[in-house]
VOFI-727012 format. One record per residue (C-alpha): residue in three letters; y negated, x, z. Coordinates in steps of 0.5 Angstrom, whole numbers, always signed. Example, Ala and Ser with C-alpha at 12.3 -4.5 7.8 and 13.67 -1.06 7.14 Angstrom:
+------+-------+-------+-------+
| code | north |  east |    up |
+------+-------+-------+-------+
|  ALA |    +9 |   +25 |   +16 |
|  SER |    +2 |   +27 |   +14 |
+------+-------+-------+-------+
This chain:
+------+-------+-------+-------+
| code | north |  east |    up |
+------+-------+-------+-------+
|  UNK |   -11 |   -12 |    -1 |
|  UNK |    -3 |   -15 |    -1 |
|  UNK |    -4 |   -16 |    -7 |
|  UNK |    -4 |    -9 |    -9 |
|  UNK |    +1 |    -7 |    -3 |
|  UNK |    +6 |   -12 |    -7 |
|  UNK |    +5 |    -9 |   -13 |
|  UNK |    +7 |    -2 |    -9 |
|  UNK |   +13 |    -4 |    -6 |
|  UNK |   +16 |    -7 |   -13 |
|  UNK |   +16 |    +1 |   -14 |
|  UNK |   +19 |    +3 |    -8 |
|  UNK |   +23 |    -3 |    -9 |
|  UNK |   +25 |    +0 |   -16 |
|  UNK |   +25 |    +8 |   -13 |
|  UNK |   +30 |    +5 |    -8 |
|  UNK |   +38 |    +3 |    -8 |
|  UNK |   +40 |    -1 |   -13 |
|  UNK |   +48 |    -1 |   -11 |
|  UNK |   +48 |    -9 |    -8 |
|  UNK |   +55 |   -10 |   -11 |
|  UNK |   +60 |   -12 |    -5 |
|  UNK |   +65 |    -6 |    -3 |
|  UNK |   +71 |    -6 |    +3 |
|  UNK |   +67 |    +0 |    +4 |
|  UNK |   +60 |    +0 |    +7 |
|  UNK |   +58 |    +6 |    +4 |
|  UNK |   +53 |   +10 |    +8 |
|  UNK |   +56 |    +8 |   +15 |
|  UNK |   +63 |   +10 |   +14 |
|  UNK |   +64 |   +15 |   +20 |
|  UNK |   +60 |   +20 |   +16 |
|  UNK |   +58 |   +27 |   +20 |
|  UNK |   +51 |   +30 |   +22 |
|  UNK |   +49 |   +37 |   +20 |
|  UNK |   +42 |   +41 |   +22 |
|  UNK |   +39 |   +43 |   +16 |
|  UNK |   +32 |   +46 |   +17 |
|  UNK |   +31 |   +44 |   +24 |
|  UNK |   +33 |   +37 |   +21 |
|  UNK |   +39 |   +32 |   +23 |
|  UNK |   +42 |   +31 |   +16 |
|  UNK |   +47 |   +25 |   +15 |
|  UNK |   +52 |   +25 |   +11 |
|  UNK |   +59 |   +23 |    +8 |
|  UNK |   +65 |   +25 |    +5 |
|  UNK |   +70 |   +23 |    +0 |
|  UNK |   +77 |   +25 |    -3 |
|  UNK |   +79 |   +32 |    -5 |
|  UNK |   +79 |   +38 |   -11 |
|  UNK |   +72 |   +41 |   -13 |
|  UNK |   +66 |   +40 |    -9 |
|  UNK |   +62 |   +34 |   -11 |
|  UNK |   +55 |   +33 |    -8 |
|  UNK |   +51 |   +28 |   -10 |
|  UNK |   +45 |   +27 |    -9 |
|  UNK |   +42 |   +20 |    -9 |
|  UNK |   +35 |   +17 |   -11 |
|  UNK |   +28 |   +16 |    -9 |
|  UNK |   +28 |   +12 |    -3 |
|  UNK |   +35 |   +10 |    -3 |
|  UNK |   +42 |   +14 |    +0 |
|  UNK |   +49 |   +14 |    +0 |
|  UNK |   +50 |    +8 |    -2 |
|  UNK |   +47 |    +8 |    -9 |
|  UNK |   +54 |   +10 |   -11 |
|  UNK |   +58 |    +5 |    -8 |
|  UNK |   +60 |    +4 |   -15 |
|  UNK |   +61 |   +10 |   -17 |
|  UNK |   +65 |   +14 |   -10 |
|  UNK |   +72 |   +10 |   -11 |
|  UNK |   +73 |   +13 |   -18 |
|  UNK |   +70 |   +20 |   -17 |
|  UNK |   +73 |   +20 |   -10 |
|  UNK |   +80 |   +21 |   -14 |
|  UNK |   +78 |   +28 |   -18 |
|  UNK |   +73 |   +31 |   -14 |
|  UNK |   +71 |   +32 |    -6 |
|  UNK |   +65 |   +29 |    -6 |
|  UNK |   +59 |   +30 |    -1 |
|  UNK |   +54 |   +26 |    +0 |
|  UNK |   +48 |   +27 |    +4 |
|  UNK |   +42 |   +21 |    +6 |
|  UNK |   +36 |   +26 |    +4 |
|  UNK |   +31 |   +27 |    +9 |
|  UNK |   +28 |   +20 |   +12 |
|  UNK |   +32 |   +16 |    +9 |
|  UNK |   +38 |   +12 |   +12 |
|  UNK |   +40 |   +16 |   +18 |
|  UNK |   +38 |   +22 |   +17 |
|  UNK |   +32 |   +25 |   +20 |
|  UNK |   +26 |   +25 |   +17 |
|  UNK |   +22 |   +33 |   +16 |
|  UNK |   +15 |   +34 |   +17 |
|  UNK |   +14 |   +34 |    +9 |
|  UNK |   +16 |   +32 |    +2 |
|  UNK |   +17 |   +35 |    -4 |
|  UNK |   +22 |   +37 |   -10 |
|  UNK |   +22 |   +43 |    -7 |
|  UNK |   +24 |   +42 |    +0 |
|  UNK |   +30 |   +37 |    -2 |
|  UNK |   +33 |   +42 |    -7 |
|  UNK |   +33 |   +47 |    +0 |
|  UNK |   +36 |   +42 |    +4 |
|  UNK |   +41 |   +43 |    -3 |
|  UNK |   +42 |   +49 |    -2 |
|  UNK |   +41 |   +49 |    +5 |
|  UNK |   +47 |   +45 |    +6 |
|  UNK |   +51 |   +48 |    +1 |
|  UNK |   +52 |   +55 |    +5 |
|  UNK |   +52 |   +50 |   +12 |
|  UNK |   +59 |   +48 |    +9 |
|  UNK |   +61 |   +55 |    +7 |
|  UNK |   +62 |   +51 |    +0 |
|  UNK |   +64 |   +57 |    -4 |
|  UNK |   +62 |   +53 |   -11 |
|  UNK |   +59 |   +46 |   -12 |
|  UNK |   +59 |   +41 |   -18 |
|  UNK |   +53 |   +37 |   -17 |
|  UNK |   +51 |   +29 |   -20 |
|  UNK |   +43 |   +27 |   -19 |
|  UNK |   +40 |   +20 |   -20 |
|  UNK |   +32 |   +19 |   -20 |
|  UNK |   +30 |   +24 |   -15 |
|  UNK |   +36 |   +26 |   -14 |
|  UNK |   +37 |   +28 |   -21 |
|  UNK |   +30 |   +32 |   -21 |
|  UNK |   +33 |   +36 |   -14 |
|  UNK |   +39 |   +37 |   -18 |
|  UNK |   +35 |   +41 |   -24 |
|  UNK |   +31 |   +46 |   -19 |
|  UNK |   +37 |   +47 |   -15 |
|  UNK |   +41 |   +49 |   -22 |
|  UNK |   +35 |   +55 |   -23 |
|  UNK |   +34 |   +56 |   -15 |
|  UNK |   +42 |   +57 |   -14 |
|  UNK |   +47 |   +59 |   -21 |
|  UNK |   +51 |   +63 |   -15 |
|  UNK |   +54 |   +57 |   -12 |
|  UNK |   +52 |   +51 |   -16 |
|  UNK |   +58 |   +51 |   -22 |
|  UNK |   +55 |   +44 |   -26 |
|  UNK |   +49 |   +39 |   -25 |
|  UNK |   +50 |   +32 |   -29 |
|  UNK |   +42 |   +29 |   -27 |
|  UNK |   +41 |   +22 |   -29 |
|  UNK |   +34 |   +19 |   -29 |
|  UNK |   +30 |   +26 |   -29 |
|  UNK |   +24 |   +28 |   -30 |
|  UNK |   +19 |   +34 |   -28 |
|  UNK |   +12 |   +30 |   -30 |
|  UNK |    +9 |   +24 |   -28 |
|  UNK |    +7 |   +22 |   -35 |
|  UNK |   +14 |   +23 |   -36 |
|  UNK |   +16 |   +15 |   -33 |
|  UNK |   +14 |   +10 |   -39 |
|  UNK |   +12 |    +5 |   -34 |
|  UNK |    +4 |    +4 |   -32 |
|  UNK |    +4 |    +2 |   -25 |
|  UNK |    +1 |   +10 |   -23 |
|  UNK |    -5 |    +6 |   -21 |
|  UNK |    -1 |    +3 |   -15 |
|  UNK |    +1 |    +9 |   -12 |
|  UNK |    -4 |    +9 |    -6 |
|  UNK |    -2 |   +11 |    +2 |
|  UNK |    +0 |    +5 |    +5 |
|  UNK |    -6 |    +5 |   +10 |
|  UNK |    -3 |    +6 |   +18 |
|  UNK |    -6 |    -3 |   +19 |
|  UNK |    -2 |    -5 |   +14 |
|  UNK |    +3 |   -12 |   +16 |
|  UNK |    +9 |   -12 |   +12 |
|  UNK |   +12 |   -19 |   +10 |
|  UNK |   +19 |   -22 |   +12 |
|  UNK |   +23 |   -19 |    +6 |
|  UNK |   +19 |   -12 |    +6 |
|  UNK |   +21 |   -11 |   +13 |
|  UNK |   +28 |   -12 |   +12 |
|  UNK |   +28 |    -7 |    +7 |
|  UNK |   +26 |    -3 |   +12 |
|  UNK |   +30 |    -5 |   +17 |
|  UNK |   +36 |    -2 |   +12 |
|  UNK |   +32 |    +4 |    +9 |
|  UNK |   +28 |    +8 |   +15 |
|  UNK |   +35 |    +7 |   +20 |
|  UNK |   +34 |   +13 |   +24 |
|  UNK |   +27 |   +12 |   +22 |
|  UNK |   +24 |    +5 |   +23 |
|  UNK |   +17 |    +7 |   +27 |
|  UNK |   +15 |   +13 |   +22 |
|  UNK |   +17 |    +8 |   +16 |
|  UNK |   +10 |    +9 |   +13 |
|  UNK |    +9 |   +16 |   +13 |
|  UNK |   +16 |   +17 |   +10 |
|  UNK |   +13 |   +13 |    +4 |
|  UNK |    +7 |   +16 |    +4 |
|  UNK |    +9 |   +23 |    +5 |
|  UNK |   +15 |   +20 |    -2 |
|  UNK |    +8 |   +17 |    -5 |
|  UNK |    +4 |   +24 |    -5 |
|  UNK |   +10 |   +27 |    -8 |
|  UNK |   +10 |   +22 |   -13 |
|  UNK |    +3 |   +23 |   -15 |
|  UNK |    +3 |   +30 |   -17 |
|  UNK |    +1 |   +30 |   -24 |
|  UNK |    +7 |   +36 |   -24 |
|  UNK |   +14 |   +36 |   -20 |
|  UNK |   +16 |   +44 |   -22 |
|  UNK |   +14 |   +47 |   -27 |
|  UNK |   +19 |   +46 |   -34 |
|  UNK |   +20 |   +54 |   -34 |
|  UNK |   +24 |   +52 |   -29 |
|  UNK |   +29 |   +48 |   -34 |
|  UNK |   +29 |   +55 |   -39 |
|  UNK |   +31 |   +59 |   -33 |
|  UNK |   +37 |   +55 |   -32 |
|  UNK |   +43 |   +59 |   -34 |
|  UNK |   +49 |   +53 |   -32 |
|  UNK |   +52 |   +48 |   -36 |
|  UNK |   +48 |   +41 |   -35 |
|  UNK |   +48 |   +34 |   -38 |
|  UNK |   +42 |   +30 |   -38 |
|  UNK |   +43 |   +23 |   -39 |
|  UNK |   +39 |   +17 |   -39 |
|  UNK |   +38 |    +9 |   -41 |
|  UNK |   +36 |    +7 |   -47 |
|  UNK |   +31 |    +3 |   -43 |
|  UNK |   +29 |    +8 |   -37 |
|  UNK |   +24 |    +9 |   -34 |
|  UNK |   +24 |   +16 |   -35 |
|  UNK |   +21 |   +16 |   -42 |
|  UNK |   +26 |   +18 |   -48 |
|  UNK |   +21 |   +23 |   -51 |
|  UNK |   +21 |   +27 |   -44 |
|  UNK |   +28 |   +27 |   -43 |
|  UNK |   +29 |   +29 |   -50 |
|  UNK |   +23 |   +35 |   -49 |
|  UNK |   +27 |   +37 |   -42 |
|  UNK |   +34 |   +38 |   -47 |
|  UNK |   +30 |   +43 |   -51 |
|  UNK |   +28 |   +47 |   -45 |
|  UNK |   +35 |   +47 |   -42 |
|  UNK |   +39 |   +52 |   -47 |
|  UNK |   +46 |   +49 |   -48 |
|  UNK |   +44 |   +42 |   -45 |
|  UNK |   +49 |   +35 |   -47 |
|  UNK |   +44 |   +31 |   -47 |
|  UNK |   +46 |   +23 |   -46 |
|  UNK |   +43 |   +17 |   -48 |
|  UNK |   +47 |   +10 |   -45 |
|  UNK |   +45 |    +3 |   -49 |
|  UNK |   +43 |    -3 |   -46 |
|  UNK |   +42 |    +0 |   -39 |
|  UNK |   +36 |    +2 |   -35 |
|  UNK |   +34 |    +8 |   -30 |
|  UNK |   +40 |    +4 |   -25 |
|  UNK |   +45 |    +8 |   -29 |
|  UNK |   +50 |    +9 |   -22 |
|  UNK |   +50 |    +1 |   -21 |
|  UNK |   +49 |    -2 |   -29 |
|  UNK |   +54 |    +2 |   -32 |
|  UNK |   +59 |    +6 |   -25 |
|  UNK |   +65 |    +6 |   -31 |
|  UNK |   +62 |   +10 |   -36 |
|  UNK |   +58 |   +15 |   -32 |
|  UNK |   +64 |   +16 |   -28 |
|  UNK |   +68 |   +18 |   -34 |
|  UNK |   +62 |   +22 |   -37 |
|  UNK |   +61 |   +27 |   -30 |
|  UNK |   +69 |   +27 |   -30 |
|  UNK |   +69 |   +30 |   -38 |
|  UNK |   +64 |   +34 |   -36 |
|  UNK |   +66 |   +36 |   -30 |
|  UNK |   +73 |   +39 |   -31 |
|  UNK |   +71 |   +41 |   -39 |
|  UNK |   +74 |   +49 |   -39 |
+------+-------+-------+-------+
């Protein structure tokens, strides 16, 4: 039994933060705000001026998956930066899907009266991105989505098996529970359901349907790792459907784009962003 449970938390370790560099910020406890989305308490940040910049982050992750990142980016662009529902400080909602997180988007974006929004999305949060572009081309300008994927035969890795609920008996071990600790702040009693609730998310055979990519009518970048999770042939299939897509393929880097390679994803959203 623990072994196999050790073999999930390496995926949720994998879905996770993977920002471990040392900053003079602590991103993702640096005076941020709260904001009631949906009847949820949503925690977020904020960073420099210009063009709203939201930027959502990864699977079981928060803000500080860009800690490398905000510094540069903070120069050209406002950034806001919500820690999604469960996660970190924000309140956990009694469900999960895709869908939900792009309302949250959205949610957010008419919350701060935002009368236009660039968005960047790693992992999750890129696959957010994607369905808020179709779901909102009123407000959102711009999405730079990293890691996504609209299937989960789209990942390359083989592990799909290991994707069971965490049953309610279940003991973490010193080092699970610290991830914990860091992970599930706000939300340290309903860690387990967070997860499974991510886990059933995460099973779906599809995430939302690829019509949703041909709807939209935004200019987007894909961009992906050579040695990505997500596989190469699914991401290229996504920048066939999205009509007028960039598509970008960084060498030597894995799905953990934002921490592997902060200089050249910062240069390519900064580009992309501010191309007429």
């Amino acid at each position: 039994m623990r072994k196999k449970y050790t073999a999930l938390f390496g995926i949720l370790f994998f879905a996770c933060n993977f920002s471990f560099a040392q900053s003079t910020i602590k991103y993702g406890s640096n005076n941020g705000k709260y904001i009631s989305l949906l009847n949820t308490k949503i925690y977020y940040e904020e960073y420099g001026t210009g063009a709203p910049l939201m930027m959502l982050h990864g699977g079981l992750g928060n803000i500080a998956d860009f800690s490398l990142c905000i510094p540069e980016l903070s120069k050209y662009f406002h950034l806001i930066i919500p820690d999604a529902p469960g996660l970190a400080k924000s309140q956990m909602a009694d469900s999960m899907s895709y869908e939900l997180l792009a309302r949250y988007a959205s949610a957010m974006i008419d919350k701060l009266n935002l009368d236009s929004v660039y968005v960047v999305g790693w992992s999750d949060g890129g696959i957010t991105g994607l369905i808020l572009a179709a779901m909102r081309p009123d407000k959102v300008k711009k999405v730079l989505a990293s890691g996504a994927n609209y299937a989960l035969g789209g990942y390359s890795f083989n592990d799909a098996s290991a994707l069971k609920p965490i049953p309610d008996d279940y003991k973490p071990s010193q080092d699970q529970q610290q991830w914990i600790d860091e992970n599930f702040e706000a939300n340290k009693m309903q860690w387990k359901k967070i997860v499974n609730d991510r886990i059933k998310m995460w099973s779906q055979e599809i995430y939302f349907s690829p019509k949703i990519l041909e709807m939209i009518n935004i200019p987007v970048t894909l961009v992906i790792g050579d040695h990505d999770a997500v596989k190469l042939e699914h991401a290229l299939e996504m920048h066939r459907l999205v009509k007028g897509s960039y598509f970008c393929v960084l060498p030597n880097t894995s799905h953990a784009v934002f921490s592997e390679k902060p200089g050249i994803i910062d240069r390519i959203a900064i580009d992309f962003f501010e191309k007429k």
